[in-house]
N, C-alpha and C positions, 0 to 999 in steps of 0.2 A: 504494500500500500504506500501509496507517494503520497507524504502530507506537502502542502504546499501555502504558505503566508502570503504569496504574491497578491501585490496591491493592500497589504495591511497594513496600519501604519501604528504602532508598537511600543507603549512605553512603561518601560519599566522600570522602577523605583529602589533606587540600591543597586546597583549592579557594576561597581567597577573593581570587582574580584569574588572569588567565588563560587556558589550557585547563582547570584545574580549575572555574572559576565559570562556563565554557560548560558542562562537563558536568553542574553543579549546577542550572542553570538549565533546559538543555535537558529534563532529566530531570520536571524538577519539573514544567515545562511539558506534560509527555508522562503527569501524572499521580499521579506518584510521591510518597512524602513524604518527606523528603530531611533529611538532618545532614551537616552540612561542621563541618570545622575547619582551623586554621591558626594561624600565630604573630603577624599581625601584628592586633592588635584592632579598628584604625578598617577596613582593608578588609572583615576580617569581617562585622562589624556591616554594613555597606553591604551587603552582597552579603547577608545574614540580610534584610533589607528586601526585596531584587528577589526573593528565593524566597516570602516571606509574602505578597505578590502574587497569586499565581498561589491562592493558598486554602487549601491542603495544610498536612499538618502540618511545620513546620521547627524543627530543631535546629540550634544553632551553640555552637560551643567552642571555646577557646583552648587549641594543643595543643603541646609540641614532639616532633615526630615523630621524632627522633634519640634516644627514652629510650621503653624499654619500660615503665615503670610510668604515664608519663603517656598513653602509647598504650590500654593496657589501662583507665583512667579514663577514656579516653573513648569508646572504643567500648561500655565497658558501660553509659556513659550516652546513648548513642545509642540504641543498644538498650531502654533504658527508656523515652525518648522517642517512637522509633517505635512500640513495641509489638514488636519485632525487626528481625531483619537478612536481607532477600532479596540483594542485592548490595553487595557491596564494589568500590567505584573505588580504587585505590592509587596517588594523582596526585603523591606529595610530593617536592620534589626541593633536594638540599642543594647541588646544584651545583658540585663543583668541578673549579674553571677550570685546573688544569693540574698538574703531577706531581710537586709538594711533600706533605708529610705532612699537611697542613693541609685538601687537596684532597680527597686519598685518605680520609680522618676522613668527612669531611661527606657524599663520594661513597658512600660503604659505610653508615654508620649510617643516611643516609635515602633515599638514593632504593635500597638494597638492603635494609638490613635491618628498614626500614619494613613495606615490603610482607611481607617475612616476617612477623613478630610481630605486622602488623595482620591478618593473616588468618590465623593460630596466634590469637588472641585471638577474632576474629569465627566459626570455624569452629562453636563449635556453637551459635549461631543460626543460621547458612547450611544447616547438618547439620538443622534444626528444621523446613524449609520446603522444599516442591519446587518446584523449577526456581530453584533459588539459582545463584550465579555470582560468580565474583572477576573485574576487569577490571583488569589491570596496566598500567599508562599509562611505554610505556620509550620511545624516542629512535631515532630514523633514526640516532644519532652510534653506537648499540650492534651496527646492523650492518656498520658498514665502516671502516676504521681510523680516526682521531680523535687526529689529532697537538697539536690545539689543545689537547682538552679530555682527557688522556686516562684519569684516573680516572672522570669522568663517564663516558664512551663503555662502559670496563670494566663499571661498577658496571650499566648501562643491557643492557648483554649480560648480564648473568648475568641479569636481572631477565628476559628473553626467557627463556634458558634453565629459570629456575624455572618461568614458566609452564608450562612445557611436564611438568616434574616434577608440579607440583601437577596438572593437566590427568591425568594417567596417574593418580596417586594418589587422586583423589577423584571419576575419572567413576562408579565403582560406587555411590558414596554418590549421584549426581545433581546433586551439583554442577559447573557449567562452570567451566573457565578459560581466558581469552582475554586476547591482550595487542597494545595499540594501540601501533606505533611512528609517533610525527608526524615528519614533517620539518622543515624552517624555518618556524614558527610566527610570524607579527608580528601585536602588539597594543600598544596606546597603553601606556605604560611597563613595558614586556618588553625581554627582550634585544635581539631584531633592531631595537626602536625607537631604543633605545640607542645599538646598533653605525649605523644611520641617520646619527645626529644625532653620533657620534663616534670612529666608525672608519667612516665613508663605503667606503675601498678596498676590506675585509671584504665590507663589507655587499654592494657592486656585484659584488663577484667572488661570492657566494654564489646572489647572485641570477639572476647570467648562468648557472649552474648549475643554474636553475628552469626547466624543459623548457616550462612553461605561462606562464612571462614573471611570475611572480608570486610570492609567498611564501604560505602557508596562514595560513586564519583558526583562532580558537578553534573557533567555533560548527561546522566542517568536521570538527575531529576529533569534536565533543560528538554531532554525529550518527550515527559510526559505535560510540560507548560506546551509546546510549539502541537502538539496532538488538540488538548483540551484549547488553544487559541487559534485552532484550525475548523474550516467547514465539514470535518469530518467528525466532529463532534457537537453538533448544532444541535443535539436532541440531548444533551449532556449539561446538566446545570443543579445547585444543590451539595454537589459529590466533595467528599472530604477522601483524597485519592493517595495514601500512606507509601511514599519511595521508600523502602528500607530493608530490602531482604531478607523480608521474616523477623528484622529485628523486634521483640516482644515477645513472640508467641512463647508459648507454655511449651515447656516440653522437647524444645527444638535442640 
């Protein structure tokens, strides 16, 4: 089956390293023209480069996704960029590692209330076009408790559950909503690279937990985003869609 993006025009939020710059890439590869943004400048720009490759049109912008007026600057310059907004990827994640107020702050303002306000903001170019679609990018840590991480885990479950809101609320209008939870994700300076090279223990008990003896790539979750923001899956909206090799199951 050939999925195909062409003529979409693609913006994904968070994406100038790791699963967000598989999904930028994959996309763009698949046709699309594509805006990323992000906070940190030199990855961007790098990752602006691998998408201008591929020939399409591309947007990059420096963004902090934890502040609705900077959100709103740039998706409507996205917007301007592409010519409009067929899908919204909402990849950005503030990460926090544990359950001080500090945590809680970063967990809630971006990896939750990003995706709200970026797609309260994108909704009427999505509204604009048929077969639009928001892709919620949450965490295998938001479906099962998460002692390590636990505002992250929280913030990554509501993000599921709002799919599923927005999903109800805007299939009449025809737009989709669908949300990708990965599992344990390793990429060349990502967390599990990290915890590799300096929490070893972490990292081997996590791994022993990977029913397929491995941890997941970017580019594995980036093909189930360019599927679900493809016409091949126009009867597909609601879905909470777990990358993770078995990672959870009982028994495995």
């Amino acid at each position: 089956m050939q999925v195909e993006l062409t003529g979409k025009r693609v913006v994904v939020a968070g994406a100038s390293r790791g699963i967000g710059r598989a999904i930028a890439l994959a996309c763009a590869g698949a046709g699309a023209s594509v805006s990323i943004c992000a906070r940190g400048a030199a990855a961007l720009e790098a990752t602006r480069v691998e998408l201008a490759a591929f020939g399409g049109t591309v947007h990059a912008a420096s963004c902090d996704l934890g502040q609705r007026a900077a959100i709103d600057l740039y998706i409507q310059a996205a917007a301007a960029a592409l010519g409009g907004i067929d899908v919204l990827v909402n990849n950005a994640t503030g990460y926090g590692p544990s359950d001080d107020e500090a945590s809680w702050d970063a967990s809630l303002s971006v990896d939750l209330m990003a995706v709200v306000r970026a797609s309260q903001i994108a909704l009427p170019f999505l509204g604009a076009r048929p077969g639009a679609s928001i892709i919620n990018i949450s965490s295998g840590s938001g479906l099962n408790p998460s002692p390590r991480n636990p505002s992250y885990g929280a913030a990554k479950a509501a993000v599921m559950h709002y799919t599923r809101t927005q999903a109800a609320a805007l299939a009449r209008s025809g737009i989709r909503v669908n949300c990708v939870a990965p599992g344990s994700i390793e990429f060349a300076g990502g967390t599990w690279d990290d915890r590799k090279k300096n929490a070893p223990d972490l990292y081997n008990a996590t791994l022993a937990g990977c029913p397929m003896g491995r941890m997941g790539h970017p580019e594995e979750v980036a093909d189930v985003v360019v599927f679900l923001a493809s016409d091949k899956a126009a009867w597909i909206t609601a879905q909470i869609i777990g990358v993770n090799g078995g990672q959870g199951l009982r028994g495995a």
